[in-house]
C-alpha positions as CSV (number, residue, x, y, z in Angstrom):
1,X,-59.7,-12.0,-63.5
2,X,-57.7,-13.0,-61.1
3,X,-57.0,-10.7,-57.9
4,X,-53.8,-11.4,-55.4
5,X,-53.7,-10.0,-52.2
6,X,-51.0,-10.5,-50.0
7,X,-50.1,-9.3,-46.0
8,X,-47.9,-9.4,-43.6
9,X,-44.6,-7.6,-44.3
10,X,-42.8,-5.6,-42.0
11,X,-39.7,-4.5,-40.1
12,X,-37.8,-7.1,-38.3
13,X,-34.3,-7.5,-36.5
14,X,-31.7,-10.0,-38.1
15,X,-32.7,-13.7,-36.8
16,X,-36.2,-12.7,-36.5
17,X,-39.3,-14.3,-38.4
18,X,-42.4,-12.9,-40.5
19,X,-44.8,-14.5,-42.1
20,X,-46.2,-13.7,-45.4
21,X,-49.7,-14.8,-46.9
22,X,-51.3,-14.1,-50.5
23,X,-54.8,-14.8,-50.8
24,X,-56.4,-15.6,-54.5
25,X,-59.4,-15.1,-56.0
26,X,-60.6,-16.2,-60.0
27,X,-59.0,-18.5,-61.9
28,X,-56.8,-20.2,-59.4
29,X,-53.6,-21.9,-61.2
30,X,-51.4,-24.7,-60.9
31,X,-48.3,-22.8,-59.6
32,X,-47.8,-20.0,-57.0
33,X,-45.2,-18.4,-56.0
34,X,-43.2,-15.8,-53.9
35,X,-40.6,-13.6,-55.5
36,X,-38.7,-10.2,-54.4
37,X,-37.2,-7.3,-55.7
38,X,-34.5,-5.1,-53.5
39,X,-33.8,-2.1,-54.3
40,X,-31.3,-1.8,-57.7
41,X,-32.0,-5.4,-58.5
42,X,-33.8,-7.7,-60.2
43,X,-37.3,-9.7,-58.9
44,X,-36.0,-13.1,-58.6
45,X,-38.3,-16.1,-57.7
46,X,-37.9,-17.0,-53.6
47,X,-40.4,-19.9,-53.7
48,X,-42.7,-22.0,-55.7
49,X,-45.5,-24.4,-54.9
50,X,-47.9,-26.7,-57.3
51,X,-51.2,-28.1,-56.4
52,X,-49.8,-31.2,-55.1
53,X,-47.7,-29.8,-53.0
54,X,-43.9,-30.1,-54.7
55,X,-42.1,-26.6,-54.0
56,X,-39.2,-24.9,-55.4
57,X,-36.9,-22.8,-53.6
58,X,-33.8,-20.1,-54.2
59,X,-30.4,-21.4,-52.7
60,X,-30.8,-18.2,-50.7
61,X,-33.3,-19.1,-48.7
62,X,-33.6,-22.8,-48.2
63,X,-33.4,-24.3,-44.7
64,X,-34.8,-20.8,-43.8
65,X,-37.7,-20.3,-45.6
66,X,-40.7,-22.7,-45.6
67,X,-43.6,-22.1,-48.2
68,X,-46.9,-23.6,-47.9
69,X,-50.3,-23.7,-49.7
70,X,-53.9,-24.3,-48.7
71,X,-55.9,-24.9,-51.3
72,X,-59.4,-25.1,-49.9
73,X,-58.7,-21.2,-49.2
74,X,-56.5,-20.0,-52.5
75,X,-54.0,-19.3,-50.3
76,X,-49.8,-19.6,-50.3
77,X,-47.9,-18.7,-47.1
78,X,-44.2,-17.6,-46.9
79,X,-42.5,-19.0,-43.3
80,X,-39.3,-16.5,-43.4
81,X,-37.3,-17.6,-40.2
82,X,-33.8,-16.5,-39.5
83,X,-34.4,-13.2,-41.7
84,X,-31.2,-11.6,-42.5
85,X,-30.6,-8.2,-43.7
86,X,-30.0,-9.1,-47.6
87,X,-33.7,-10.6,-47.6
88,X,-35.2,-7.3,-47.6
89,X,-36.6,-6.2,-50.4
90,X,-40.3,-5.9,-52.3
91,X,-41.8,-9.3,-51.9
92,X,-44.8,-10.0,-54.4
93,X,-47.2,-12.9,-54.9
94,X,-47.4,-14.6,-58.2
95,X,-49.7,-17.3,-60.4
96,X,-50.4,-18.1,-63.8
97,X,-48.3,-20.6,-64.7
98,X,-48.7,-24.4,-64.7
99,X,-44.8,-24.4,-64.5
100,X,-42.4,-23.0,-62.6
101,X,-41.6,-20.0,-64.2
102,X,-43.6,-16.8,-63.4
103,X,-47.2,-16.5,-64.3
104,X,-48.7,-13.4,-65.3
105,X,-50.8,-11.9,-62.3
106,X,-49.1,-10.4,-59.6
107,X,-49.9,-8.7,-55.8
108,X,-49.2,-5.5,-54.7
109,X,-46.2,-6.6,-53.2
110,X,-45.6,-6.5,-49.6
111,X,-42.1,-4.9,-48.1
112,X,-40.3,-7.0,-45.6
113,X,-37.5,-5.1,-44.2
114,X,-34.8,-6.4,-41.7
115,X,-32.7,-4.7,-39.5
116,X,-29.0,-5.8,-38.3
């Protein structure tokens, strides 16, 4: 079974930063990821990491968001800098997939609000 947990979230002002973190335990899988959900819409991927270290991000959010893995600890991180007021939504760590679409096990999700 494999058990996400992620922390972090919170309220920030427009240009601020937060960081996000999503600790795994079980089966730990190739790929894991970052998406969001905002209110009325649809969860759509943020960012992606493999094993190795190759990442995959939204147009949204490159040059402002940085995502990062340690593997030793089963653990992604989520570098949001420059935060603007459309990032807030839901955001929820995934794995479970060896590719980059969305694996099956997902976190609680963690809400990242910003302010304008």
């Amino acid at each position: 079974q494999v058990q996400l947990v992620e922390s972090g979230g919170g309220l920030v002002q427009a240009g601020g930063s937060l960081r996000l973190s999503c600790a795994a335990s079980g089966t730990i899988f190739g790929v894991m990821g970052w998406y969001r959900q905002a209110s009325g819409k649809q969860r759509e991927l943020v960012a992606a990491i493999t094993r190795g270290g190759n990442t995959n991000y939204a147009d949204s959010v490159k040059g402002r968001f940085s995502i990062s893995r340690d593997n030793a600890k089963s653990t992604v991180y989520l570098q949001m800098n420059n935060l603007k007021p459309e990032d807030t939504a839901v955001y929820y760590c995934n794995t479970g997939s060896w590719s980059w679409g969305p694996g099956a096990y997902w976190g609680q999700g963690t809400q990242v609000t910003v302010s304008s």
